[in-house]
N, C-alpha and C positions, 0 to 999 in steps of 0.2 A: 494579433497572435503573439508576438514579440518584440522587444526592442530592438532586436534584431533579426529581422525579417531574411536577410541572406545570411548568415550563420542559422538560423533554426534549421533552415531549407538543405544546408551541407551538412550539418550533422544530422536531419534526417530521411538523407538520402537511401538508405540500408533500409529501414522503417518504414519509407513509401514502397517498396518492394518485397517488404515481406509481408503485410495484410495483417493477418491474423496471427496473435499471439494467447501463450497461455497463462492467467493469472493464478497465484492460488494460494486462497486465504487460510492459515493456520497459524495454531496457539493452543494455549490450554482450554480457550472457550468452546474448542473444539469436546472435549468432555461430556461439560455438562447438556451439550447437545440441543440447546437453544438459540442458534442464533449470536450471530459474535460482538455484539452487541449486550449480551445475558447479563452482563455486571449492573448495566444500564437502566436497561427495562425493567429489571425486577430492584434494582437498587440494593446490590446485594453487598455485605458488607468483605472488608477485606479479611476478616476473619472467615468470610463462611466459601469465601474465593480460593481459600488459598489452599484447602482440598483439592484442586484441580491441580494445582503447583505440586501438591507433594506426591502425588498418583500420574503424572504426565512419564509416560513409558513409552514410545511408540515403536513399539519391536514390530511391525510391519513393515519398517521405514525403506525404501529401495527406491533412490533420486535413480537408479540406472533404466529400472523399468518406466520409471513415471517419464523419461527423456525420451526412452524410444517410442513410449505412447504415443505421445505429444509432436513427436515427429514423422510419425506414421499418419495422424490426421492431417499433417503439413503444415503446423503451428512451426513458426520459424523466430520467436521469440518466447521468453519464458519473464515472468516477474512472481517474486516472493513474499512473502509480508513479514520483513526484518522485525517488528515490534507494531502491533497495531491499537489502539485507545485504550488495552487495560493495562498496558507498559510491560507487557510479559515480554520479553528479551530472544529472539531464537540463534546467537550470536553468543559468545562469547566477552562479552564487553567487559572492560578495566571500571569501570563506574556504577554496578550495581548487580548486587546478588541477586535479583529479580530476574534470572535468566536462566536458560535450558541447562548450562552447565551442572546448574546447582539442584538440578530434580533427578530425581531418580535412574533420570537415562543419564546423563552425566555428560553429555558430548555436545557439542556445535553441531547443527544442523545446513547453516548457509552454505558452509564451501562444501561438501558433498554434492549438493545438490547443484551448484556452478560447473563443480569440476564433472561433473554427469550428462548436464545441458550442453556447454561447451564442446562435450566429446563429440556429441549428436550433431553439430555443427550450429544448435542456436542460439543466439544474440540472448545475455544475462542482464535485469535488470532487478534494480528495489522499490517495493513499497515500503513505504517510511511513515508509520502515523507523529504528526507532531503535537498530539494530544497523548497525556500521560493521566490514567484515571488512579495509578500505583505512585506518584511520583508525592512526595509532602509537600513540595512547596508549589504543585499546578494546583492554582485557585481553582476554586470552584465554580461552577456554572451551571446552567440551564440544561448540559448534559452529564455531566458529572453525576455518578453514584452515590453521592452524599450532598445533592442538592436539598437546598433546605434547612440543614446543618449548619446554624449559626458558628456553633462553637469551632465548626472546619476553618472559617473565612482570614484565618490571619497568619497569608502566607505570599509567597516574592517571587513572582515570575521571572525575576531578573536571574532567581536562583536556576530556575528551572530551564530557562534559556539556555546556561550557559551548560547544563546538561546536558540537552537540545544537540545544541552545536561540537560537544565535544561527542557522542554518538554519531552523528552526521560525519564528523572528521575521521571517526575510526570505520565505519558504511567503504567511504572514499577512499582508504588506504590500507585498509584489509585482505582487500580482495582481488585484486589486479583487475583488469577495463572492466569497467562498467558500461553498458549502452545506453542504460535506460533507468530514470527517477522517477517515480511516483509519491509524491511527498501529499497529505491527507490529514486535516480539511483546514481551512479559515473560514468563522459565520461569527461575525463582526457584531448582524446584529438579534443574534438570539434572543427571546425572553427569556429574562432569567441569566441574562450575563451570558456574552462570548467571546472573541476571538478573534484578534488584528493580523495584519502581517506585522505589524510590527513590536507586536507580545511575542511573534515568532524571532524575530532578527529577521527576516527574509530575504533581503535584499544581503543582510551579510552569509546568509543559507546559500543564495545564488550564486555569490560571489566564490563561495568554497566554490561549488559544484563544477565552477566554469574553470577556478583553479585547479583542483586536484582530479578532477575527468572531463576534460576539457571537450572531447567528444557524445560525453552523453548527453541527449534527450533529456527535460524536463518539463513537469505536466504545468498546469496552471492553477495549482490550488494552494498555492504559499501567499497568495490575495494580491499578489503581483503578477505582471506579463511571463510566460513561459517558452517554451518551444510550439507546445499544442494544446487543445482545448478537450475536457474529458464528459461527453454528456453520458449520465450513469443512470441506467435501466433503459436506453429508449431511444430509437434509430430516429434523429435530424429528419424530416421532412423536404429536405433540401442540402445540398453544397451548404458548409456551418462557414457562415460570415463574422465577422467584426467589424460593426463602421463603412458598413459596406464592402469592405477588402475580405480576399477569404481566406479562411484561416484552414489550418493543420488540422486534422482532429480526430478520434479514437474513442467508439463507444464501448464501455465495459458495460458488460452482462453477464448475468449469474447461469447456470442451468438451471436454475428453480428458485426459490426466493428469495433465500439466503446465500451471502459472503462466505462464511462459516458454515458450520454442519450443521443441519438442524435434520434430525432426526425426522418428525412432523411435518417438514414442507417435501412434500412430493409431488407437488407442483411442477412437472418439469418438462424442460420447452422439449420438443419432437428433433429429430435429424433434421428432418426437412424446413424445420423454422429454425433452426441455425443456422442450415446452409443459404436458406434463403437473407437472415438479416446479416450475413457476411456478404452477400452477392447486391445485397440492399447498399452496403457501407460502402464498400469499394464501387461503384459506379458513381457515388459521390462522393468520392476519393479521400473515402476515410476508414480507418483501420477496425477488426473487431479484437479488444483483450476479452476472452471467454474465461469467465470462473468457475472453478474447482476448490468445496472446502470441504 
């Protein structure tokens, strides 16, 4: 589970008590209503992306309603998707115009949305993608929008790292307590080129997080040991071990098939099959994050 096995265990002591939280994925791929992944799949270029960036309006917006929602089903934690793989920004960040301030709506979205949760009395946490499909110097890879694109390949992770990390420091010190990290994804060994923990810094990612919120939870997807273990679309068949020892652990699932919006997937799971894979999760004392995109 973690290198630290009684620290994970006290700082997720709050976390083993409240079961069930709410995740909820958004961005501009929210738009084009494919899937949040859309840049991806369709390999769509930054030019024809960035129609979503100058049209992203979301006069709907009401983090007061979405809290009391969220707290009415008894969801007792909330996480956010600060910037997720196509580096769109929901933040105000000092290091890239690629962000909500600079579209249309014009405003920060995070702290509305903390200071809305927090009212409601529940525990505030981020997701944090450490893939940048917007960023110039994240090479290219096997996922990357512009795979295939020779002429893309001559670029410096080291750059992009320390981008990385200066996002990640402004995450930690922006926002007063944080509970909870979800940091997304390390695949090492992709075709087609991927992704270390330590193309990340990871180990010096930890090192902030344990510095500057010394109480928050973190998942295990920075390709190092974490606080807890994340298996995503699909409820453990058993108590989740490691090495025989058993671990921390928290299934996220979607209502229907998609992270993001997709318009087309309405596929979507019954009451009675969420409450049942929450009541699945905790008897093998593991938590449900349910998503909303």
């Amino acid at each position: 589970m973690s290198r630290d096995d009684a620290g994970s265990q006290a700082r997720a002591a709050w976390w083993l008590e409240a079961r069930l939280g709410l995740f909820i994925h958004w961005g501009i791929y929210a738009l084009p209503a494919r899937h949040e992944w859309v840049k991806s799949r369709e390999q769509l270029t930054d030019d024809h992306y960035q129609r979503y960036f100058d049209h992203f309006y979301p006069d709907l917006y009401d983090p007061a309603q979405w809290a009391r929602v969220a707290k009415d089903a008894g969801m007792r934690y909330f996480v956010i998707t600060t910037k997720h793989h196509d580096g769109f920004c929901l933040w105000d960040s000092d290091l890239t115009d690629y962000k909500v301030t600079k579209t249309p709506w014009g405003k920060d979205l995070i702290r509305p949305m903390l200071e809305a949760f927090r009212a409601e009395g529940l525990r505030v946490g981020f997701y944090h993608s450490v893939i940048d499909w917007h960023h110039p110097e994240f090479p290219i890879d096997g996922h990357h929008p512009r795979r295939g694109d020779a002429a893309a390949n001559d670029r410096d992770i080291s750059k992009y790292r320390r981008y990385l990390h200066g996002q990640v420091r402004e995450l930690l010190t922006r926002f007063g307590k944080l509970d909870y990290l979800f940091f997304d994804f390390t695949y090492p060994d992709l075709p087609g080129g991927g992704k270390s923990a330590a193309d990340w810094g990871s180990e010096e990612l930890l090192a902030m997080v344990r510095e500057l919120q010394p109480e928050a939870i973190v998942n295990d997807r920075l390709g190092i040991p974490g606080d807890f273990v994340t298996p995503e679309q699909y409820q453990p068949a058993s108590p989740m071990q490691r090495d025989g020892a058993p671990v921390l652990w928290e299934a996220c699932q979607t209502l229907n098939g998609s992270w993001g919006y997709d318009r087309d997937n309405l596929h979507y799971k019954t009451p009675d099959m969420v409450v049942r894979m929450l009541i699945d999760g905790v008897s093998k004392n593991g938590n449900l994050l349910l998503n909303v995109g």
